[in-house]
C-alpha positions, 0 to 999 in steps of 0.5 A, spaced: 432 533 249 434 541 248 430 547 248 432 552 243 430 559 245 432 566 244 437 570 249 431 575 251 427 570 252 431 566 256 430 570 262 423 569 262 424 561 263 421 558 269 423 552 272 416 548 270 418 551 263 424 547 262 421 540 265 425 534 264 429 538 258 437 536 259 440 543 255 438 549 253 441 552 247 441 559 245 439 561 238 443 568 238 449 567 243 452 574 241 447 578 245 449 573 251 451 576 257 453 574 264 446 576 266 444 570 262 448 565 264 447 567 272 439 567 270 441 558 267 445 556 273 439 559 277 434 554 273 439 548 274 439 549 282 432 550 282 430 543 278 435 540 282 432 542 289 426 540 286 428 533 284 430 532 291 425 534 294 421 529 291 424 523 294 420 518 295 419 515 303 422 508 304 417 507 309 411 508 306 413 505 300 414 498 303 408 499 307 404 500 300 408 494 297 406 489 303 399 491 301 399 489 294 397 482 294 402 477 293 404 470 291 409 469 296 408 473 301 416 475 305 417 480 310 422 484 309 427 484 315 429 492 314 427 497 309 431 500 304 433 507 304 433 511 298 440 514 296 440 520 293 446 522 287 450 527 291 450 535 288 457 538 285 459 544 288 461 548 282 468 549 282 468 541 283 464 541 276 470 546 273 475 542 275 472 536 272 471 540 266 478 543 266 481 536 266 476 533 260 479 540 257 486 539 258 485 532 255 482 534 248 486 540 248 492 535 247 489 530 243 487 536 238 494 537 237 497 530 236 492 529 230 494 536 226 489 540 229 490 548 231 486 549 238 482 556 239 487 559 244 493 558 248 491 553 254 494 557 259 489 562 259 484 558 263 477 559 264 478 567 264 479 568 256 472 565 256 468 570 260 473 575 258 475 573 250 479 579 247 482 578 241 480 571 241 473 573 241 470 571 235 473 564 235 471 562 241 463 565 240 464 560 234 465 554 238 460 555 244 455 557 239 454 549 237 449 546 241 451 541 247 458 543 248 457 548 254 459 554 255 467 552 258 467 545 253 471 549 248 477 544 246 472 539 247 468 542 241 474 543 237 476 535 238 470 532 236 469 536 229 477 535 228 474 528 227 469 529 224 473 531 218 478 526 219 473 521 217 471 525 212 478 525 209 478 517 210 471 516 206 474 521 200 480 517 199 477 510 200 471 512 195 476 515 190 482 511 190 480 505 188 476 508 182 482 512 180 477 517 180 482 521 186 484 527 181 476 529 182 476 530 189 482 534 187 479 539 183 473 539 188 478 543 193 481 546 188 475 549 186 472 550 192 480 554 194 477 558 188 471 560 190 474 563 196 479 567 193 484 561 195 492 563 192 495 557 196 496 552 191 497 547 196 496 540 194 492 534 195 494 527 196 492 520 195 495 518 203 493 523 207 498 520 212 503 523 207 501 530 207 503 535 213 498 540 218 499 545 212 496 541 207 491 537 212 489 544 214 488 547 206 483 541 206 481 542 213 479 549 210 476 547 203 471 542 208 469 548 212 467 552 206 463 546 204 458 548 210 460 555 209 455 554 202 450 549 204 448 555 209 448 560 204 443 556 200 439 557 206 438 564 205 434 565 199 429 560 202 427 562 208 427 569 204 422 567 200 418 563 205 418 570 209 414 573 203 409 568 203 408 569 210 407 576 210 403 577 205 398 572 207 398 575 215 396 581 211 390 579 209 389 576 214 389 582 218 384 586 213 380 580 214 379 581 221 382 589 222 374 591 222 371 585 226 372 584 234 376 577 234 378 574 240 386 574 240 388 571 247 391 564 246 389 562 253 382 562 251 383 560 243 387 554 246 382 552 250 376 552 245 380 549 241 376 543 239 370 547 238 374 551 233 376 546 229 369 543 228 366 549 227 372 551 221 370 544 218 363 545 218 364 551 215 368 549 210 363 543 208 358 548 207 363 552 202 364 545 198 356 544 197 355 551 195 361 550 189 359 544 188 352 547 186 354 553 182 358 548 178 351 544 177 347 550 175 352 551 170 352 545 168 344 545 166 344 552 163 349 549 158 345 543 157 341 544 150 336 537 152 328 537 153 329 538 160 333 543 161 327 548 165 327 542 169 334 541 171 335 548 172 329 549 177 333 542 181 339 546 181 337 553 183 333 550 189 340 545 190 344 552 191 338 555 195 339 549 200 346 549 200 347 557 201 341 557 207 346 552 210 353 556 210 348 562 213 346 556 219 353 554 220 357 561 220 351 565 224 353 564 230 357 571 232 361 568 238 365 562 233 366 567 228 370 571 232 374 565 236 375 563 228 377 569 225 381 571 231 385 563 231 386 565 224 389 571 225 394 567 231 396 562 227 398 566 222 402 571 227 405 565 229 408 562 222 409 569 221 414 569 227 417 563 226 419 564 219 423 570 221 426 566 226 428 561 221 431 567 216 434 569 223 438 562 224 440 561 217 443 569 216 447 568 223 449 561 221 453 565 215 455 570 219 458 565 225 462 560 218 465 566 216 467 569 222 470 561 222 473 561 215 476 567 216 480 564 222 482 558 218 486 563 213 489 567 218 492 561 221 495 559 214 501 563 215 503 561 222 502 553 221 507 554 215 513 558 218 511 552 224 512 547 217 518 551 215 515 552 208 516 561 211 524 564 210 522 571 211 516 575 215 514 580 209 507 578 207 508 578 199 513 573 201 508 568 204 505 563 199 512 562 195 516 558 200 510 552 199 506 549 193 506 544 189 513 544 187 515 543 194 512 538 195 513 531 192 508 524 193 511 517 193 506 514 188 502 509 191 501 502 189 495 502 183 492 495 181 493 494 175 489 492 170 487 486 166 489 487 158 485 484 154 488 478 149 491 480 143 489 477 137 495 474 133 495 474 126 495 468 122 501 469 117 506 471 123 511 466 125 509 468 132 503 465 131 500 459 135 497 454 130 491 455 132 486 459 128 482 464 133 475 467 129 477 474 125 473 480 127 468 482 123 470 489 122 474 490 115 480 494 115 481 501 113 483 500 105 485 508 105 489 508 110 493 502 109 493 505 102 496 512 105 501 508 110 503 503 104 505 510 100 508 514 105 512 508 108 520 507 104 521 500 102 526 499 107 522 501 112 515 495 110 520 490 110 522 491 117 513 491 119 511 484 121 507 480 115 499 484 116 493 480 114 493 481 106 488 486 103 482 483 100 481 485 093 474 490 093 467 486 091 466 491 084 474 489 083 472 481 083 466 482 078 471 486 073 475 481 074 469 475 073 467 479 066 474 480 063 475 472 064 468 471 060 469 476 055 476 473 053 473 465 053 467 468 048 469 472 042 466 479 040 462 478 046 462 484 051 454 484 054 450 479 055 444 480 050 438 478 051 434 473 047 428 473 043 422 470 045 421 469 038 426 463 037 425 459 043 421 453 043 419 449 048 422 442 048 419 437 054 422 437 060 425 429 059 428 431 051 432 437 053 438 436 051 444 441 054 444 446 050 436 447 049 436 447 058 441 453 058 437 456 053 431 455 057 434 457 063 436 463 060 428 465 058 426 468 064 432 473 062 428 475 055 421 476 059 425 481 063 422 488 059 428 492 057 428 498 062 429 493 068 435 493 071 438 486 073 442 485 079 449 484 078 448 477 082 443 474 078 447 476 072 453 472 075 450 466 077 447 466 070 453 467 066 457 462 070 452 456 069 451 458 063 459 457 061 459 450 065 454 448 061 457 451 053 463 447 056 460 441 057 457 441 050 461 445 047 459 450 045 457 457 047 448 456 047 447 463 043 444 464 037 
């Protein structure tokens, strides 16, 4: 578990404060002064002298364990004595601390890291940081690290960005979706203000520190943001707060509360019942104004009645807020648990508001250090020919650096459909597709296109004449075999006779199917279906009798 606590307060911490806690965590580590840490190595002395001294007597242990009825019932030839975990003195804890650091510090910079600070300064550059203040402020501000487990630090948020870069590509890549990240680096190098231009690539094994740390800075900005979002929020949540302490406070800026926690603390099981008690009554006496405006608003015969019922309900709800709500003494213990509670709240939004300004703050001075770094790595990189900073982002970009494409699975194309007239073709016939062809702009592609050049195309599925084209061409043929005959008349009801259904020759059925033509009213358009159906039976039937069956 970690205690989190501010350093002011930190010097008021006791050991029966801490507990059993394993770490203490400095809300803001920029007040931190030597003082402090003396008061922390004093605590852990204290709890440590304490745990020993609590150390449990072998003898009356086995005594007591003798006493307690058993099975099997063995004495115990000789008692065990309690071994106790020897103390470290600690310059024995600074040296094991400097060998873990020695090798994260080595790590960090086998895998493309950049470490805060030279290793050769030792443990001094921490009490005394100079130059290397803010970066080193940075690092031990993370909680768990420790004040002298700085490179450790480093090391295990250098890994975590690896990972990081390792989940990007594995997600991306497959998809062929890797140019997204791509923007999303670039846009993040935009937001900052970023000139490198450095590229991503699809292998992070193929990219050197400088890329790596472009990508290492665009993933620190990330967080950079998420704490900015912070701040609005906390704001907000402030406000709200500090407008309900002041009623709060009007509330009880006139009566005596009772604002000492330890007394507040102590009743609290009666304040509470008391607060619930009140808060029913309060519900009963809304609950009966409602019911009074509900009977004033009824137009029945029993209005009168319902209005005495609810008047007197409202009476008997009002008499008991007055009991419950009468006693001066809970009164001042609820008002005054009230305005604590809200003093409270107040606080810890403040501190909240604090920690999301001072984790901006920490991230930026961060960030900062990332960009002042590019210049180094890259004349490390040999991307730098000269020291002038004008000079510094044209000796690397995109330009200057080439990736070797990496294998792209390649994708299932979809089966081509053959044309039948093709020489190429299997003497299969697959199913033609439903879409109909683009008439104008074959026509378009026809005209444009030079003889030479159509009989170099291979043969395309013919074009199919136009439904209106069909029936033009129907019409004409059935106006050449009929003589003077250009529209089909209709005929007169007058002349038909009708002729039963076993003597009908073929001339009187083709007039008899052709009556429902004449019944037709003259305005009714005939659909040019029916028409052609009818035109077609009727020339089958004139050329089976020989002659055109109209009058």
């Amino acid at each position: 578990m970690t205690i989190e606590v501010y350093a002011d307060e930190l010097l008021r911490l006791t050991v029966k404060d801490i507990g059993d806690e394993v770490l203490i965590e400095i809300k803001d580590p920029e007040n931190q002064t030597e003082k402090h840490l003396a008061h922390l190595r004093e605590l852990i002395d204290k709890r440590f002298e304490k745990d020993c001294s609590r150390a449990v007597n072998a003898d009356e242990l086995g005594d007591r364990l003798g006493r307690l009825p058993s099975r099997k019932s063995t004495p115990s030839s000789r008692s065990r004595s309690l071994s106790v975990t020897p103390s470290f003195t600690e310059e024995e804890i600074r040296k094991m601390t400097w060998i873990g650091e020695e090798e994260s510090y080595c790590a960090l910079k086998a895998d493309g890291g950049r470490p805060s600070h030279p290793i050769d300064l030792g443990f001094d550059v921490l009490y005394n940081p100079g130059e290397y203040q803010d970066i080193i402020k940075f690092w031990q501000s993370f909680g768990g690290c420790g004040f002298l487990s700085v490179f450790s630090c480093q090391l295990g948020h250098w890994r975590q960005f690896r990972e990081f870069q390792d989940r990007m590509r594995e997600f991306y890549n497959p998809r062929n979706r890797f140019q997204e990240y791509q923007n999303i680096i670039r846009e993040s190098q935009a937001d900052a203000g970023c000139k490198w231009g450095l590229p991503v690539l699809e292998d992070r094994h193929q990219q050197n520190r400088l890329e790596d740390w472009n990508e290492f800075r665009a993933f620190c900005y990330r967080r950079l943001k998420a704490y900015r979002k912070r701040i609005e929020p906390a704001e907000r949540e402030l406000l709200h707060y500090q407008k309900k302490l002041e009623e709060v406070e009007a509330q009880t800026r006139l009566t005596d509360v009772i604002t000492d926690p330890q007394v507040l603390y102590s009743r609290l099981h009666e304040i509470t019942a008391s607060e619930k008690e009140v808060a029913d009554a309060k519900s009963r006496v809304e609950s009966a104004e409602n019911g009074l405006k509900a009977a004033k608003r009824n137009n029945s015969k029993r209005k009168a009645s319902l209005i005495r019922a609810a008047y007197q309900k409202l009476r008997s709800a009002r008499d008991c807020l007055i009991h419950v709500s009468s006693s001066e003494e809970m009164r001042r213990l609820r008002d005054g648990y009230d305005l604590h509670i809200a003093q409270e709240v107040m606080a810890h939004a403040e501190g909240g508001l604090r920690a999301a300004q001072l984790n901006v703050k920490r991230w930026e001075a961060f960030v900062k250090w990332i960009d002042d770094q590019y210049p180094v790595i890259a004349a490390e990189c040999g991307y730098l020919h000269n020291d002038s900073g004008n000079n510094v982002t044209q000796g690397f970009g995109v330009n200057g650096r080439k990736q070797t494409p990496r294998a792209r699975t390649h994708r299932r194309k979809d089966a081509e459909t053959k044309s039948v007239l093709s020489p190429n073709s299997s003497s299969r016939i697959s199913k033609s597709s439903k879409r109909k062809p683009d008439r104008t702009r074959q026509v378009r592609r026809a005209q444009i296109l030079s003889p030479s050049t159509i009989q170099q195309l291979p043969v395309e599925r013919p074009i199919l004449p136009r439904r209106s084209e069909r029936l033009q061409q129907s019409k004409d043929h059935q106006t050449r075999q009929v003589p003077n005959m250009n529209v089909l008349h209709s005929v007169r009801s007058a002349k038909v006779t009708k002729v039963s259904k076993r003597d009908v020759t073929p001339g009187q059925q083709s007039t008899q199917r052709d009556r429902s033509i004449a019944k037709r009213s003259p305005g009714t358009k005939q659909t040019a279906t029916s028409g052609n159906r009818t035109l077609r039976r009727s020339q089958r039937l004139a050329q089976q009798s020989g002659h055109c069956g109209y009058k």
